[in-house]
C-alpha positions as CSV (number, residue, x, y, z in Angstrom):
1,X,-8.3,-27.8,-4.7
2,X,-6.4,-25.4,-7.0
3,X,-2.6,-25.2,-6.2
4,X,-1.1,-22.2,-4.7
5,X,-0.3,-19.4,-7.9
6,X,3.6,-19.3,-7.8
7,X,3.4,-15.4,-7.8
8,X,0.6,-14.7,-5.2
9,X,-0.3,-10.9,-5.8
10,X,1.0,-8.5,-4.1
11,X,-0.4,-4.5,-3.0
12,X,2.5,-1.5,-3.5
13,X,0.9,1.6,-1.5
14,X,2.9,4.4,-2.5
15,X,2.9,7.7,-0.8
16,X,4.4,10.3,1.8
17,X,2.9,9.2,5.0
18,X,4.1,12.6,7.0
19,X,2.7,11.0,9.5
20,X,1.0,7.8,8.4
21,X,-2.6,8.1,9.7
22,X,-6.0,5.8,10.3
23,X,-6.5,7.0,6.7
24,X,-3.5,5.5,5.3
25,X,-4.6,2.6,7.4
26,X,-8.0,2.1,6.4
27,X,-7.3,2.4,2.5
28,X,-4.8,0.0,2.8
29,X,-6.8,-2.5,4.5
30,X,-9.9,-1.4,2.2
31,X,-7.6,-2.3,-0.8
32,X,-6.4,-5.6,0.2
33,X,-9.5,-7.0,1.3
34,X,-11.1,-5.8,-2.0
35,X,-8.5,-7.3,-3.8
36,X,-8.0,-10.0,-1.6
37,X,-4.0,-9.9,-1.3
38,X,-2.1,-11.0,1.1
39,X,1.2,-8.9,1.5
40,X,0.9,-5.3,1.4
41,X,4.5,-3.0,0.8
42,X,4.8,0.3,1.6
43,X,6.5,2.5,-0.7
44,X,7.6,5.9,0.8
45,X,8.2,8.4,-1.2
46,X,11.1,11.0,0.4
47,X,10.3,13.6,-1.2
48,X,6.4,14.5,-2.7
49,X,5.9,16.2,-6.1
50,X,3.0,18.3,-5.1
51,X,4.4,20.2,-2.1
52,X,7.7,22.1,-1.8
53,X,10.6,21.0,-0.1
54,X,10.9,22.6,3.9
């Protein structure tokens, strides 16, 4: 049995989730089964690059 990696990966899903969505969802759970990781952060972004401000 190998021992536990002292820095287990880790996922950072960046984006502007106005409104999170299955989508979101489903590439995120895509991804870490893929890449079989177990914590996953979300990293909102406040204010996107490719759409102008409201």
């Amino acid at each position: 049995m190998s021992p536990e990696p002292a820095n287990p990966p880790l996922l950072v899903f960046g984006g502007t989730f106005d409104p999170v969505h299955l989508g979101h969802l489903g590439a995120v759970s895509a991804l870490r089964d893929a890449l079989q990781v177990e914590t996953v952060i979300w990293l909102p972004a406040g204010e996107p690059p490719h759409r102008l401000p409201p």
